[in-house]
C-alpha positions in Angstrom: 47.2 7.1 13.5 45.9 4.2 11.8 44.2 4.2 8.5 41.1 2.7 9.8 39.1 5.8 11.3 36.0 5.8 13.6 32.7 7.8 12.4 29.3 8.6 14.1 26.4 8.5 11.9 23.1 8.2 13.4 20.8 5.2 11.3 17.8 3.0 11.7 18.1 0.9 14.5 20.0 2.3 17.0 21.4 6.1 17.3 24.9 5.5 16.9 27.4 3.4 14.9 30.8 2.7 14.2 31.9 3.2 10.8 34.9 2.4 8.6 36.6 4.4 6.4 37.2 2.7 3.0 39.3 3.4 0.2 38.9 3.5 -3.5 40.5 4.6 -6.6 37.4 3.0 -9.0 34.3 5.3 -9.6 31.3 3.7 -8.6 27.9 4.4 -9.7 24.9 4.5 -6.1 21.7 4.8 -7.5 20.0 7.5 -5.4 16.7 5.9 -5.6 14.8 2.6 -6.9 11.9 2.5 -9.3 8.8 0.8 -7.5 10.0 1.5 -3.7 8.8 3.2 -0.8 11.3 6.0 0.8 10.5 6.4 4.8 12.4 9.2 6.3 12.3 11.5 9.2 13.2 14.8 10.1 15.8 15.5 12.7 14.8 18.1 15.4 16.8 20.2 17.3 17.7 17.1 20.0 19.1 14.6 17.6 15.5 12.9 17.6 13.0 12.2 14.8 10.0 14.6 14.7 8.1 14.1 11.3 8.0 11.5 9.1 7.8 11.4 5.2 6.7 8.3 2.4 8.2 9.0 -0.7 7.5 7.3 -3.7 8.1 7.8 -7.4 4.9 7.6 -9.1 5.6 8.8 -12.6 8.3 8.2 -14.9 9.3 10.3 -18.6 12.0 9.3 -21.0 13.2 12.1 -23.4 16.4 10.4 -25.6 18.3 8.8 -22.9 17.7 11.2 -20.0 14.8 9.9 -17.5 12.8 12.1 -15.0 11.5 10.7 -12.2 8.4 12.4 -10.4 7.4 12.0 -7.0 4.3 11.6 -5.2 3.7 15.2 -5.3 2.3 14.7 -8.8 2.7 18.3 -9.5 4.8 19.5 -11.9 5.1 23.4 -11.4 6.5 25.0 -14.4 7.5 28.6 -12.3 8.4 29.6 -9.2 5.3 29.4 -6.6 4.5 32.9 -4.6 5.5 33.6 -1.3 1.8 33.0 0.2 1.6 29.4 -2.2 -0.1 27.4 -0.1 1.7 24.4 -1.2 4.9 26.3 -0.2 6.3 24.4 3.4 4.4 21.3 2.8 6.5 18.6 4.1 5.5 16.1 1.5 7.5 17.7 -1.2 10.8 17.6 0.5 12.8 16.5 -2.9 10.8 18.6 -5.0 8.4 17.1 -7.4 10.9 15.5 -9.9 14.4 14.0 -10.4 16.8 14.4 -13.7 18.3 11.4 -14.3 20.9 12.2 -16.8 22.6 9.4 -19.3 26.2 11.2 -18.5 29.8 9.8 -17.5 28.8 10.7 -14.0 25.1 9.8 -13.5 23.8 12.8 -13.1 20.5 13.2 -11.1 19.5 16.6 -11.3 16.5 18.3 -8.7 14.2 21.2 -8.5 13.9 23.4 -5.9 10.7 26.0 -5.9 11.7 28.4 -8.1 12.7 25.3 -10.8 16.6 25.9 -9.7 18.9 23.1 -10.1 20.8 20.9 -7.5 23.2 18.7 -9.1 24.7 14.8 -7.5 26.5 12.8 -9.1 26.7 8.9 -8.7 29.1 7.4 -10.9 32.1 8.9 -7.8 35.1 8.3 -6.3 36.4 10.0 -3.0 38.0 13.6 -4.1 35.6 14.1 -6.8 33.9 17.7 -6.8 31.4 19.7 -8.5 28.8 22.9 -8.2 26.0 21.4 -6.7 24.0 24.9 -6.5 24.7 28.8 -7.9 23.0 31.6 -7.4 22.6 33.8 -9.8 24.9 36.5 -8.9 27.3 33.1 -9.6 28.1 32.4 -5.9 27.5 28.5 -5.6 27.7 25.5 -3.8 30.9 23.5 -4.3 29.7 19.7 -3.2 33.5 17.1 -2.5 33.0 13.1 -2.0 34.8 13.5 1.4 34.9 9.9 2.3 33.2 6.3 1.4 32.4 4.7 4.8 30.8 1.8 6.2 27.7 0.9 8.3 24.3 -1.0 9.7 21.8 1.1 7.8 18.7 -0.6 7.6 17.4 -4.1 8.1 20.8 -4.8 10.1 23.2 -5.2 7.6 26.6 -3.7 6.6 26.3 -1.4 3.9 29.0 1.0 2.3 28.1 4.9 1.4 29.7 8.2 0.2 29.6 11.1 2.1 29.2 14.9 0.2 30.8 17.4 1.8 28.9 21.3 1.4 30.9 24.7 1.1 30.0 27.8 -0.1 31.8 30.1 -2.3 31.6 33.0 -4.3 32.1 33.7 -7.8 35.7 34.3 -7.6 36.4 31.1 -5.3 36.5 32.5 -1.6 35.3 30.5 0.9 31.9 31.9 2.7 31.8 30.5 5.9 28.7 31.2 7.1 26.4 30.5 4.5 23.9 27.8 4.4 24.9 25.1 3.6 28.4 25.3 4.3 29.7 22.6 5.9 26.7 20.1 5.7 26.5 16.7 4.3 24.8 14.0 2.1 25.0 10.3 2.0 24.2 7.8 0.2 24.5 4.2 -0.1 25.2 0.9 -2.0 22.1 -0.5 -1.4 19.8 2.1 -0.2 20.5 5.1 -2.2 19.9 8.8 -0.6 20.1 8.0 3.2 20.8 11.7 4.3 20.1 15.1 3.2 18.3 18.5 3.6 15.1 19.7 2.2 15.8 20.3 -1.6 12.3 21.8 -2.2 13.1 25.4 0.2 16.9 25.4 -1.3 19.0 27.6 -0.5 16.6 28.8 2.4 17.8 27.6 5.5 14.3 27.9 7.4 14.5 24.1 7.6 18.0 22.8 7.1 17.3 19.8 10.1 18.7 16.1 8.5 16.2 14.0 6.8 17.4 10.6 7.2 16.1 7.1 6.2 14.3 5.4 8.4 13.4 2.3 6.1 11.6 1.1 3.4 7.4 0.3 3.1 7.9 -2.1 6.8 10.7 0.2 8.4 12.5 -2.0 11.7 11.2 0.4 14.0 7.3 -0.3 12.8 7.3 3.0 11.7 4.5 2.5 8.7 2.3 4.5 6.4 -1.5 5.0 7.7 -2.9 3.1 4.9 -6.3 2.0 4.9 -6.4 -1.3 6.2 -3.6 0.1 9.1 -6.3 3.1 10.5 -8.9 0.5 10.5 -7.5 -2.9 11.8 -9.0 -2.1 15.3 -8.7 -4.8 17.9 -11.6 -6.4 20.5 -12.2 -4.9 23.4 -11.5 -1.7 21.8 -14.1 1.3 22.8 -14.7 4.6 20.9 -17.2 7.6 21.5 -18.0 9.9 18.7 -19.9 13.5 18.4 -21.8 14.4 14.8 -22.9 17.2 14.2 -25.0 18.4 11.0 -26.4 22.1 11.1 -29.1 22.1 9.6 -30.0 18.4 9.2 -31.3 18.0 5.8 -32.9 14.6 6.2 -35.2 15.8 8.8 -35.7 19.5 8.1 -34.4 20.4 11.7 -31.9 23.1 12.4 -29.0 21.3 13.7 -28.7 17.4 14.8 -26.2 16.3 17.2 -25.5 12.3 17.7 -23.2 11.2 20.2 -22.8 7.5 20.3 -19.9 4.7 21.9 -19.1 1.6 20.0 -17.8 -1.5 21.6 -15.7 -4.1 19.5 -17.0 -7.6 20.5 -16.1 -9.3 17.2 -13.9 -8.9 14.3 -13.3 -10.4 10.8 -10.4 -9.3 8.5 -9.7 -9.9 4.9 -7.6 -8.2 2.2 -10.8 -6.2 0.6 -11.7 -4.8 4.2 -13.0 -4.8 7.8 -16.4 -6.2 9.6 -16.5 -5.4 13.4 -19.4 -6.4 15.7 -20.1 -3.9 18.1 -22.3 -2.9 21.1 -23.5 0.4 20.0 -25.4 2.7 22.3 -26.3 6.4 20.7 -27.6 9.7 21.3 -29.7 11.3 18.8 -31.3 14.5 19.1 -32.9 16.7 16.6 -33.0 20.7 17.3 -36.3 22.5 15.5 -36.4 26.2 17.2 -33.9 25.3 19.6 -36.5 22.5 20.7 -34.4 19.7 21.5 -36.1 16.0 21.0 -33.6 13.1 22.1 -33.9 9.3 21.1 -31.8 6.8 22.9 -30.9 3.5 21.7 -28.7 0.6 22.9 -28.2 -2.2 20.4 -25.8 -4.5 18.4 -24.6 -3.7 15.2 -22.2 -4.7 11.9 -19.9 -1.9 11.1 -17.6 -2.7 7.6 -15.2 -0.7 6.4 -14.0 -1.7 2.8 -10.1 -0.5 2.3 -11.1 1.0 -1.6 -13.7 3.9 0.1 -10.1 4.7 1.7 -7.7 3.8 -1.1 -6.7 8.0 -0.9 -4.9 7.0 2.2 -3.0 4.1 0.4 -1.4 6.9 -2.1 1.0 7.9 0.7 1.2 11.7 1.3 -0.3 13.3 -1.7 -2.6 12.7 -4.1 -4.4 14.0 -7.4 -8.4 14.4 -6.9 -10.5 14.8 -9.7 -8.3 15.7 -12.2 -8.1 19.6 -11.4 -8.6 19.6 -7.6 -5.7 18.0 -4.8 -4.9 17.2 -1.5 -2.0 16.3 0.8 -1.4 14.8 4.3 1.0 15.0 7.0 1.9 11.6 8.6 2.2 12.9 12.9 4.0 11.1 15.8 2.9 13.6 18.4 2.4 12.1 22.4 0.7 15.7 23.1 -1.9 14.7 21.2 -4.6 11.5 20.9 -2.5 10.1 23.7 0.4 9.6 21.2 -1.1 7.7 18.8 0.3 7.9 15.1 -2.4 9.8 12.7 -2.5 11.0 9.4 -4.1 14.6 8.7 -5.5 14.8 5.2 -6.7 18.0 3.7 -8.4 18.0 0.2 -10.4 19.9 -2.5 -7.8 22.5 -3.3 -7.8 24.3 -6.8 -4.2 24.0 -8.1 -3.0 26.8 -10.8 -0.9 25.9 -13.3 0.7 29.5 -13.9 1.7 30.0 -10.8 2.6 25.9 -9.6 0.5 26.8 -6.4 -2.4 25.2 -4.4 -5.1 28.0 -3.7 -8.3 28.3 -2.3 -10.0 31.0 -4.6 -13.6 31.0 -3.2 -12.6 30.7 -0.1 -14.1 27.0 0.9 -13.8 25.8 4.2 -12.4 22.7 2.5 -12.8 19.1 4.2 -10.5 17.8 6.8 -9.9 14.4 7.8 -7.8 12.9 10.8 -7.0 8.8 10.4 -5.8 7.0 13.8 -3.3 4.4 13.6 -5.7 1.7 14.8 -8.3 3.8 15.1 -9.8 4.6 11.8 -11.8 7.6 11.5 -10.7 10.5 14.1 -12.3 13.3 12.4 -14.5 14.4 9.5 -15.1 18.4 9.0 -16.9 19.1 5.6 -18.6 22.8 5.4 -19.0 25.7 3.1 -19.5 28.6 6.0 -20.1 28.8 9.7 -23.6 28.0 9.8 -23.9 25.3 7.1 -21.8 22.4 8.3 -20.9 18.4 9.0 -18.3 17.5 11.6 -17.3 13.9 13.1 -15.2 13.8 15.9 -14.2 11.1 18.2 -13.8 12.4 21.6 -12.9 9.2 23.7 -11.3 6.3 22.8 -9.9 3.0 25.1 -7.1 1.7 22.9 -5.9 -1.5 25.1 -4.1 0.5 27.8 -3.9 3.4 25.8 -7.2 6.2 26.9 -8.0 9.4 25.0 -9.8 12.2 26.0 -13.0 12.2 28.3 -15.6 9.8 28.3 -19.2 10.0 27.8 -21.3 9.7 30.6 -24.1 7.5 28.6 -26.5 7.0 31.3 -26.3 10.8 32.3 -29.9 11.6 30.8 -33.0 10.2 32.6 -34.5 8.3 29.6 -35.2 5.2 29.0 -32.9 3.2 26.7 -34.7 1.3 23.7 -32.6 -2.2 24.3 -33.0 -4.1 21.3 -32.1 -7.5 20.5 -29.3 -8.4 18.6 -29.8 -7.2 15.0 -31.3 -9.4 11.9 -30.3 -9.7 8.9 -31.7 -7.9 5.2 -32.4 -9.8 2.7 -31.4 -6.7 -0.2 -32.0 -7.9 -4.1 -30.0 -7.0 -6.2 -26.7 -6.3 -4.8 -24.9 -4.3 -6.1 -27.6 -2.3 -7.3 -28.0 0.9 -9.7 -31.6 2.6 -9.4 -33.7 0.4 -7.5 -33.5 -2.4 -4.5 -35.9 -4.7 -3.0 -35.9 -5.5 0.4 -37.7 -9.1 1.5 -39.4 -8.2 4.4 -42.4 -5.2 4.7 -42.4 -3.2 7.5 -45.5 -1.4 9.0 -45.1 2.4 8.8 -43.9 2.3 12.4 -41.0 1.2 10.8 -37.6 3.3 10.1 -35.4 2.8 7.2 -32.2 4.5 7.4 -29.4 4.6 4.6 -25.9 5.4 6.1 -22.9 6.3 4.1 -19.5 4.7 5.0 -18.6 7.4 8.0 -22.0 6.5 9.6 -23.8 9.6 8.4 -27.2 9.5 7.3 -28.1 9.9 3.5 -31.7 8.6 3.6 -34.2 8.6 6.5 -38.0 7.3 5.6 -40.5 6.0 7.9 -43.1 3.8 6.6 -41.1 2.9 2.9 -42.4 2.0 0.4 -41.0 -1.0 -2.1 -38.9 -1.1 -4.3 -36.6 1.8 -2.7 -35.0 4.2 -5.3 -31.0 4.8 -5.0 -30.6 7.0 -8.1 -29.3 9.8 -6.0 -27.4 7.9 -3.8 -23.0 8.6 -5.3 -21.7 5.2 -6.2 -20.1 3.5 -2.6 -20.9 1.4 -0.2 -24.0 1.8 2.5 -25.6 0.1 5.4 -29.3 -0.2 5.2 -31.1 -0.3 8.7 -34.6 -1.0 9.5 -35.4 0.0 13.2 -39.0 -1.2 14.6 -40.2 -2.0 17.8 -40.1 -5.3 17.7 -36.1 -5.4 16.7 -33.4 -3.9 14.0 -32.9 -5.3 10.6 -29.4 -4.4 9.1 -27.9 -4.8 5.7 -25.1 -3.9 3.1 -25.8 -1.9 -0.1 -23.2 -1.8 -2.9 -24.1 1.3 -4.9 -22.7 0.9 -8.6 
């Protein structure tokens, strides 16, 4: 047989390869990861095909002598082992734990930890018949880990790189081979160029309740466009693009009614793109009605209006999968590819506010907060908003319908099914707002009878001032620093403007 063997190894651009083996007496030194890179990998399902993504990133960095540990955008550092009911515990976004050892040895050393703080061992500095304990338990049974093979392939971006393959067995304390025992008889790789390319999730070691590959998939602009939903991807929408949304608010603070229900379909017509954000013209045409005594009073409109988005009111989605919140309180997000739901369009679930205790590494929920949740479309920008404290004291956004070039979600409204007439205004005017930014007060140029409505929305569309009739100047002080759109709605048209809160 000749020297030159054939391998299968399933990469980036297509789902099979051939690979060469290569021989080599010199110890080489991969690195398994680079400073100031994105990591995009996937998760294997039971098919051979990718089910989850993941964006890892290393987002910390401590030096003690000449060792360096590496922390990962978990940014928690759990000193213990977590409980079983942690809710942290199976998130997917901690995958390689929250930190890397990088020791200064002969072998480059990079040392993980699982949940309970356990060590996993790889070295780097390897040639092929090198071995060492990866993992032992405590009862001294461990994890024996052999550079099987250095091999070549197309990884990613479509050229040839060279990796080392780890061979897994299992063995106990006086060296006899467990056969079956997770993980005996799996494999890492990694490579020249890209560093860890394949592997299993370190955080749940030795459990194997999830021992599927996790494989590279690329860096920050993967070849298969697989991409983090940052801010400026969830809301880069295109024209011609239609969504229908449902708010609900029970009660409805601004107007003292039990509950108030908006439903309301945008239209992009226009569209303006820059680094710092979004500005979309669209035909809007809403639904408002206000519930006192389970009296319902409707108000129809049908205008034009100038929706902005700016990327820093999202910049949470630009810290990839999980971020620090105020100093004590955190959140995380899982990155979804599912076609059984929003028509197959890529979204990112985020869930926040969660208390995080220190003595026992886990995220917890002491009080029992129905914490907010947020859904982020691919294209699509805000999906859903659900912020409440209880049952019957609550704010949710949802888009039910959206028209995504040939792509269609869910069912649309039926916008003409009430018999009322629509208020058709004419294309909106412009505010003249002094100063902008502003801190207490703002002035607005022109005074409107007491006909007149002036509304202050918040950057999801909801409501945070209502006032028929205002007064000048216009107090902001309670208004959180961010950016608003002030509208002035009067018989005779709609007068629109944008407030930067300081």
């Amino acid at each position: 047989m000749s020297d030159r063997l054939l391998f299968v190894f399933r990469v980036v651009l297509i789902s099979v390869y051939c690979l060469t083996s290569i021989s080599s007496g010199f110890s080489q030194n991969y690195m398994l990861f680079e400073r100031n890179r994105t990591m995009n990998f996937a998760r294997l399902n039971h098919l051979g095909e990718d089910s989850i993504y993941y964006f890892m990133k290393i987002t910390g960095e401590e030096v003690t002598g000449e060792d360096t540990t590496w922390y990962f955008n978990t940014q928690l550092r759990t000193p213990v082992a977590p409980s079983p009911d942690c809710l942290l515990e199976n998130k997917d976004t901690v995958i390689l734990g929250s930190r890397v050892l990088i020791l200064n040895d002969t072998d480059r050393t990079h040392v993980f930890f699982n949940r309970q703080n356990d060590s996993i061992f790889i070295k780097t500095q390897v040639v092929v018949g090198n071995t060492w304990k990866f993992y032992t338990w405590s009862n001294g049974t461990y994890v024996k880990a052999t550079v099987i093979n250095k091999l070549e392939g197309v990884l990613v971006g479509g050229e040839i790189d060279s990796f080392y393959r780890i061979k897994l067995n299992v063995f106990t304390a006086g060296g006899t081979l467990l056969a079956d025992t997770f993980p005996n008889e799996t494999k890492i790789d990694f490579s020249k160029t890209y560093g860890l390319i394949e592997f299993f999730d370190f955080n749940i070691f030795p459990n194997p309740g999830d021992s599927l590959a996790r494989v590279l998939r690329g860096l920050s602009n993967p070849d298969l466009g697989i991409v983090d939903i940052d801010a400026q991807t969830a809301f880069e929408f295109e024209t011609g693009y239609e969504f229908h949304f449902r708010e609900e608010m029970v009660p409805d603070l601004e107007s003292d009614a039990d509950a108030r229900i908006r439903a309301w379909k945008y239209f992009v017509m226009e569209k303006e793109i820059d680094p710092l954000g979004a500005t979309y013209t669209m035909e809007r045409i809403q639904f408002d009605t206000v519930y006192t005594d389970g009296v319902p009073a409707t108000n129809i409109i049908w205008d034009t209006v100038i929706v902005h988005y700016d990327f820093a009111d999202y910049a949470f989605l630009d810290t990839i999968e999980f971020n620090v919140l105020q100093n004590t309180q955190y959140g995380y997000a899982d990155w979804v590819s599912d076609y059984d739901v929003y028509s197959g369009v890529a979204h990112k679930n985020v869930y926040d506010w969660y208390d995080y205790d220190e003595a026992s590494g886990c995220l917890g929920n002491p009080d029992d907060i129905s914490n907010p949740r947020q859904t982020y479309g691919q294209g699509l920008g805000t999906m859903l908003y659900i912020d409440s404290t209880d049952a019957n004291n609550y704010y949710k956004l949802e888009m039910v319908y959206f028209k995504q070039g040939l792509t269609v979600y869910g069912t649309p409204y039926d916008f003409s099914a009430l018999d009322n007439p629509v208020v058709n205004f004419e294309p909106i005017n412009r505010l003249m707002i002094y100063p902008n930014p502003a801190t207490d007060v703002i002035h607005i140029e022109q005074t409107f009878p007491e006909s007149g409505m002036l509304t202050i929305s918040d950057i999801y569309g909801k409501t945070v001032l209502a006032e028929s009739g205002a007064t000048y100047p216009i107090s902001i002080t309670s208004l959180p620093a961010g950016y608003y759109t002030i509208t002035i709605t009067h018989e005779t048209g709609v007068w629109q403007g944008k407030l930067i809160k300081l």
